[in-house]
MIDOSE-1310 file (N, C-alpha, C; in nm, 2 decimals, decimal comma, always signed):
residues 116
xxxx	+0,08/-0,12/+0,00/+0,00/+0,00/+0,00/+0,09/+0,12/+0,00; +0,03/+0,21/-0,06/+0,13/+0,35/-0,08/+0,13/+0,41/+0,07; +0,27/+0,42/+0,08/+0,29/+0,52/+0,23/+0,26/+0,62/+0,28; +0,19/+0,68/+0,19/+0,22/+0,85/+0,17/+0,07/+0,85/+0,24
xxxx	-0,07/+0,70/+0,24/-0,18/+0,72/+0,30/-0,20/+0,69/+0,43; -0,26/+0,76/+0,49/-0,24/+0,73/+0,67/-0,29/+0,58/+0,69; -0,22/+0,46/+0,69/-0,27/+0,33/+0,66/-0,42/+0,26/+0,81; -0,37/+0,35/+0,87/-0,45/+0,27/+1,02/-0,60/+0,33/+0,97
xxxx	-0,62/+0,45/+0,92/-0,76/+0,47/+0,86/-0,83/+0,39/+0,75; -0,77/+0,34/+0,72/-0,77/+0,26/+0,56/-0,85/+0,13/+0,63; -1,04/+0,10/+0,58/-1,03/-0,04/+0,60/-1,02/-0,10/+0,48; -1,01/-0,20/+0,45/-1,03/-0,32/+0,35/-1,15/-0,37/+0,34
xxxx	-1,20/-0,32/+0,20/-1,37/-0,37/+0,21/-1,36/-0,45/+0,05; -1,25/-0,56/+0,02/-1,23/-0,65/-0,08/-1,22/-0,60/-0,21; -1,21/-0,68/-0,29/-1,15/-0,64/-0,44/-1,26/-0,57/-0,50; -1,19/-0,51/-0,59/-1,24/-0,45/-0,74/-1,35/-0,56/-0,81
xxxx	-1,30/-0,69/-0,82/-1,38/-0,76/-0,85/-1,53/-0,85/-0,80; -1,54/-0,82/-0,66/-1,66/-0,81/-0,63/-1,77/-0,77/-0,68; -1,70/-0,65/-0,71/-1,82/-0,57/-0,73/-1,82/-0,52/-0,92; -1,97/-0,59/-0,94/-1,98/-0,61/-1,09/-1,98/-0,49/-1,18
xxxx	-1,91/-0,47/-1,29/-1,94/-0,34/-1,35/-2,10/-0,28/-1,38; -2,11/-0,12/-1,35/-2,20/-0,09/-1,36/-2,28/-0,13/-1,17; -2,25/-0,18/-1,10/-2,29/-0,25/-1,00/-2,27/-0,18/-0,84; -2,32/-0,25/-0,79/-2,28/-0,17/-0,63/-2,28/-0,27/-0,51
xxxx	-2,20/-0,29/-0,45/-2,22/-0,40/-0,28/-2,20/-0,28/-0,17; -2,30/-0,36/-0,08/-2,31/-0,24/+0,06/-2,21/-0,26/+0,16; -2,16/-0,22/+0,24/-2,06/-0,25/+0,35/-2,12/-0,16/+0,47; -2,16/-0,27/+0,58/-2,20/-0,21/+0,69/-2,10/-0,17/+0,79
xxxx	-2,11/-0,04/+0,86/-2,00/+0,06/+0,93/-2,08/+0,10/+1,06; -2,01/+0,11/+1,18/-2,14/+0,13/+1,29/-2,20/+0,27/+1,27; -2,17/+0,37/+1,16/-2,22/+0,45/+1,14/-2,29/+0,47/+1,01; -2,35/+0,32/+0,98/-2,45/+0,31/+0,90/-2,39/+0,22/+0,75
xxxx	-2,49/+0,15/+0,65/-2,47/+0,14/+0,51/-2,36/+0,21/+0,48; -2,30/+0,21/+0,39/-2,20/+0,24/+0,31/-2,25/+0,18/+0,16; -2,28/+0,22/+0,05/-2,31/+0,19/-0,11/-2,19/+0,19/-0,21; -2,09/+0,07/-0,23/-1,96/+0,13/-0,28/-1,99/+0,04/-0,44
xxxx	-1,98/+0,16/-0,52/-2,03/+0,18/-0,69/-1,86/+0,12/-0,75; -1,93/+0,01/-0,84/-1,82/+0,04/-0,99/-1,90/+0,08/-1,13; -1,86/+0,21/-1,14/-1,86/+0,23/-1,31/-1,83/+0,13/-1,43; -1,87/+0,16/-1,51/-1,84/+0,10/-1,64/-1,68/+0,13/-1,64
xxxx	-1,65/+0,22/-1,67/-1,48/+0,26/-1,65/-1,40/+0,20/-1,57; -1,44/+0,18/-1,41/-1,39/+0,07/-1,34/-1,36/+0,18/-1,20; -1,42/+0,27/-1,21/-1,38/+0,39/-1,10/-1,48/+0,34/-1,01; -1,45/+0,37/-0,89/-1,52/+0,32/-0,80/-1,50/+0,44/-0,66
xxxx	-1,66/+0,40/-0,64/-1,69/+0,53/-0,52/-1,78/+0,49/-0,43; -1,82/+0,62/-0,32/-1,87/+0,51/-0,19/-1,96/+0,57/-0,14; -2,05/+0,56/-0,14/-2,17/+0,68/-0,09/-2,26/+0,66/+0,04; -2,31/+0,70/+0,10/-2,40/+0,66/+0,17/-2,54/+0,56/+0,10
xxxx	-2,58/+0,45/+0,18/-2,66/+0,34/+0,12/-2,85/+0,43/+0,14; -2,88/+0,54/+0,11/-2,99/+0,56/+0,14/-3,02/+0,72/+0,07; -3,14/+0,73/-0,05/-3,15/+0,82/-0,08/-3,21/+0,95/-0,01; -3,17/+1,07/-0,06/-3,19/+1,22/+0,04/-3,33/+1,21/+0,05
xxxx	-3,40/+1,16/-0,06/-3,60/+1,17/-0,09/-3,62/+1,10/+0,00; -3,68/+0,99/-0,01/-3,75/+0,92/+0,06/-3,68/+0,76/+0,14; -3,50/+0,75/+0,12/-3,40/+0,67/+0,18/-3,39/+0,54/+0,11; -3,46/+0,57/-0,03/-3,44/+0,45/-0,10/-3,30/+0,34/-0,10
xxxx	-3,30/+0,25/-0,13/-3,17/+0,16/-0,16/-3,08/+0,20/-0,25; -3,00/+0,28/-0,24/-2,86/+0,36/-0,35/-2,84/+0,24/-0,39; -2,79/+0,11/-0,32/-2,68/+0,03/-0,41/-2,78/-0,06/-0,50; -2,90/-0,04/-0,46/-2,99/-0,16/-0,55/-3,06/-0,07/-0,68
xxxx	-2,99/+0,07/-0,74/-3,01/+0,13/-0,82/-2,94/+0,12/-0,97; -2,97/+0,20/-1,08/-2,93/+0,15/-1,17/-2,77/+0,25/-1,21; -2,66/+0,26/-1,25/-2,58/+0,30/-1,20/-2,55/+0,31/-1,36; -2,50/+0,44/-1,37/-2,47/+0,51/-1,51/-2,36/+0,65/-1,51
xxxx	-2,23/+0,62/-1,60/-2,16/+0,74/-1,58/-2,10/+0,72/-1,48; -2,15/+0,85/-1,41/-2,06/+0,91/-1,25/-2,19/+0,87/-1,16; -2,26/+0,82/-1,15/-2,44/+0,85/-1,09/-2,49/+0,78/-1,09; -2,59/+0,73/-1,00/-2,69/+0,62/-1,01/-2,84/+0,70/-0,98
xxxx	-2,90/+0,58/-1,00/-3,07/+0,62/-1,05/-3,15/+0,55/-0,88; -3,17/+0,59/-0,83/-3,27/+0,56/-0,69/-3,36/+0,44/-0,75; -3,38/+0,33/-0,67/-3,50/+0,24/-0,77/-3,60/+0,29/-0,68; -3,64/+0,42/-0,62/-3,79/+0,44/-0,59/-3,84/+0,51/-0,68
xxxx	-3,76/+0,61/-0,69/-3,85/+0,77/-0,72/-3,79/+0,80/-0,82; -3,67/+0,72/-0,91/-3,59/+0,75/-0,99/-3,51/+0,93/-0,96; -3,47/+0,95/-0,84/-3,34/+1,09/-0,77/-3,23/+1,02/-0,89; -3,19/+1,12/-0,94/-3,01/+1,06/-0,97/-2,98/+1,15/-0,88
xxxx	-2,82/+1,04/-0,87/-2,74/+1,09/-0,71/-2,63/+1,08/-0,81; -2,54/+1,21/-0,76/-2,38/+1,20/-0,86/-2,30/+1,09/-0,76; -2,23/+0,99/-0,80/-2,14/+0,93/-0,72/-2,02/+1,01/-0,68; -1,96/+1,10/-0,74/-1,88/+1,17/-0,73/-1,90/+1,30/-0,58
xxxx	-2,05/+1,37/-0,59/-2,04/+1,46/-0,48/-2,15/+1,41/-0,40; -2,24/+1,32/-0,43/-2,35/+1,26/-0,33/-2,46/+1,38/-0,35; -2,43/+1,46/-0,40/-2,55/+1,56/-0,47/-2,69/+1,47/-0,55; -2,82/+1,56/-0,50/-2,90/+1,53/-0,62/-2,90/+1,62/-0,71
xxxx	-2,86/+1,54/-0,89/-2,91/+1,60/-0,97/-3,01/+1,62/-1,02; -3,02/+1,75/-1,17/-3,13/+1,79/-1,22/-3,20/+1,89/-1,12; -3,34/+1,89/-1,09/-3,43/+2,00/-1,03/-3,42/+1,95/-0,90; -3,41/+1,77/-0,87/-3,42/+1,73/-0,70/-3,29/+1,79/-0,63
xxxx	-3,33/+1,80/-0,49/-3,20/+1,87/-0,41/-3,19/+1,79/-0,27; -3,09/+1,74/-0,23/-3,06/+1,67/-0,14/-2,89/+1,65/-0,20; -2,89/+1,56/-0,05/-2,78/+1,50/-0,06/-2,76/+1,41/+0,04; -2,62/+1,33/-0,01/-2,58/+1,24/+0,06/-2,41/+1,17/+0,09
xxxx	-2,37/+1,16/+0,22/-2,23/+1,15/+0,21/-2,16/+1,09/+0,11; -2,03/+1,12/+0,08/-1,93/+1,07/+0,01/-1,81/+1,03/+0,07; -1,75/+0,88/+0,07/-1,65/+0,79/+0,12/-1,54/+0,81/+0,04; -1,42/+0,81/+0,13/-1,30/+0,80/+0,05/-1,30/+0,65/+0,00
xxxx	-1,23/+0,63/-0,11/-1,20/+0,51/-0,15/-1,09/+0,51/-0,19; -0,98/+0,40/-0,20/-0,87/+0,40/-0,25/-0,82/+0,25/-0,29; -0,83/+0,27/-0,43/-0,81/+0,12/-0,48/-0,64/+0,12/-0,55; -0,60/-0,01/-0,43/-0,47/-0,01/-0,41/-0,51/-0,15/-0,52
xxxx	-0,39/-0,15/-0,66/-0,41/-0,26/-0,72/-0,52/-0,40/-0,75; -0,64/-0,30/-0,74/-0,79/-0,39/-0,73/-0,83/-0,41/-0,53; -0,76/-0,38/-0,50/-0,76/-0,42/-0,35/-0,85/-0,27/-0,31; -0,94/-0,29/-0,21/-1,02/-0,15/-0,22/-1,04/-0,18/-0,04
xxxx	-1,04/-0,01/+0,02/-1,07/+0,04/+0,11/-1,11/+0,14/+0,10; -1,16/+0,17/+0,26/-1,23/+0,32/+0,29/-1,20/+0,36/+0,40; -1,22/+0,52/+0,35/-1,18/+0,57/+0,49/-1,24/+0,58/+0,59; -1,18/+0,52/+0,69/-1,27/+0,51/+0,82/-1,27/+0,70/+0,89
xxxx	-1,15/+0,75/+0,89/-1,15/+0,87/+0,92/-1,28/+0,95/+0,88; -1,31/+0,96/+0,76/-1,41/+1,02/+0,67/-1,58/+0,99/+0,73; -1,58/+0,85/+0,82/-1,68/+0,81/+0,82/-1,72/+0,85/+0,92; -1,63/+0,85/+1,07/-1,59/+0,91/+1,18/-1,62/+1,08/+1,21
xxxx	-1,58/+1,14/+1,11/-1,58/+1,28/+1,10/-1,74/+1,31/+1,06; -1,78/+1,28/+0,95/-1,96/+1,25/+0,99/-2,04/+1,22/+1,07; -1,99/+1,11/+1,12/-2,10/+1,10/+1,22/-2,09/+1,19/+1,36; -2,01/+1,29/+1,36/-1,99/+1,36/+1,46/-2,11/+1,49/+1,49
């Protein structure tokens, strides 16, 4: 793992390949869901598991671009800022991720600082 990242914040929440392109697996944190997205590209991001509208299932949405689609109410959420786009407005946290050679974690620091 690169040294330069503060390693003790870093969890391990498994490979790149878990998780299917276009796809999302949840990772539970005592401070709730965690929704962690792979793109088509292979970028991968971490959002909170529950939409700003009405708390729908982020990772059970349909996942396009940078963004996924709410399977309630159809919100797109940017994966990138946890913003809703278009005219809806909310939001929702965003996870560090750092995928060390397909090997993926999160920051626990990040997660810690929210729930405060």
């Amino acid at each position: 793992m690169d040294m330069n990242w503060p390693n003790e914040n870093w969890h391990p929440i498994g490979d790149i390949s878990d998780i299917p392109l276009r796809g999302a697996r949840c990772v539970k944190t005592p401070q709730g869901k965690i929704a962690v997205f792979r793109t088509a590209e292979n970028e991968v991001f971490a959002i909170e598991d529950h939409c700003p509208h009405k708390g729908g299932p982020l990772s059970q949405g349909i996942v396009h671009a940078k963004a996924v689609t709410c399977p309630l109410h159809n919100w797109v959420i940017s994966l990138e800022t946890g913003k809703a786009l278009g005219a809806d407005e909310g939001e929702v946290r965003t996870i560090q991720v750092l995928n060390e050679d397909g090997r993926l974690f999160i920051a626990l620091e990040s997660l810690m600082m929210a729930a405060e």
